[in-house]
C-alpha positions in Angstrom: -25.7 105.9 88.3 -24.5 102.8 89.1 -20.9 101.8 90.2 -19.7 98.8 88.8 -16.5 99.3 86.5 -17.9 101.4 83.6 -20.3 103.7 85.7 -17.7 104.3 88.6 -15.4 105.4 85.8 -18.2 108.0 84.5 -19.0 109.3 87.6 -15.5 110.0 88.8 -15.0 112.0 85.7 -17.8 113.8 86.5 -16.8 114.3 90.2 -13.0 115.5 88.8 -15.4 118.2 87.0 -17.3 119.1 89.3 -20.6 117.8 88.7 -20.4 114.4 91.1 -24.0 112.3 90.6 -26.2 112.9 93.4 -26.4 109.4 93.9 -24.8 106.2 93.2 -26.1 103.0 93.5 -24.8 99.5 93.3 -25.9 96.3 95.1 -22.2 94.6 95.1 -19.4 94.4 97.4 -15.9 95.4 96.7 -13.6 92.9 96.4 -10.2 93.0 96.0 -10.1 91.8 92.1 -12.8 94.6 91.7 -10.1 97.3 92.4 -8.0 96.6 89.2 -11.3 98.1 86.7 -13.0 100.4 89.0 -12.4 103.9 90.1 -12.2 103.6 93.8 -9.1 102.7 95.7 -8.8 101.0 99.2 -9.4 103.2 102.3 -6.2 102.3 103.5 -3.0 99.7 103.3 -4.6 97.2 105.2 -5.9 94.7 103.9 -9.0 94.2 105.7 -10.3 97.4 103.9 -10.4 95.7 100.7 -12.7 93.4 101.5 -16.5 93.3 101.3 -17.8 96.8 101.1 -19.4 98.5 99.3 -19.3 99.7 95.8 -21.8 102.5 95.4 -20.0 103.1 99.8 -16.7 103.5 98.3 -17.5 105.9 95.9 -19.2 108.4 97.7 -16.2 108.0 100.3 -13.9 108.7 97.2 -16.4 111.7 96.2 -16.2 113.4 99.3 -12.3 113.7 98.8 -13.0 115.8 96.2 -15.0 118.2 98.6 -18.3 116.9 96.7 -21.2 114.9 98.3 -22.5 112.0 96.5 -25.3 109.2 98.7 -24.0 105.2 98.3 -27.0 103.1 98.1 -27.0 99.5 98.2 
């Protein structure tokens, strides 16, 4: 699944239900005008987190929150 702004969406309401995608991938680097469409939210407050990582990264950081395992691939 990939993990631009529509397929982060999908997969997150999957991972909210239990049923996260094995994998994720996505090519592209967050940045911080990415963050107003997609699912994923900054690791932290500072700002440096915002920049450059990425995508398919994010999610599965996001995923694991949720006590689910999902694989980022670039």
């Amino acid at each position: 699944l990939g993990c631009g702004s529509l397929g982060s969406k999908i997969a997150m309401h999957l991972a909210r239900s239990g049923r996260a995608p094995i994998s994720v991938i996505d090519n592209d680097t967050m940045e911080p005008h990415n963050y107003a469409r997609h699912s994923c939210l900054p690791y932290s407050a500072d700002l440096d987190s915002m920049f450059y990582s990425s995508k398919a990264g994010e999610f599965a950081h996001d995923v694991s929150k949720l006590a689910q395992e999902s694989d980022g691939y670039r």
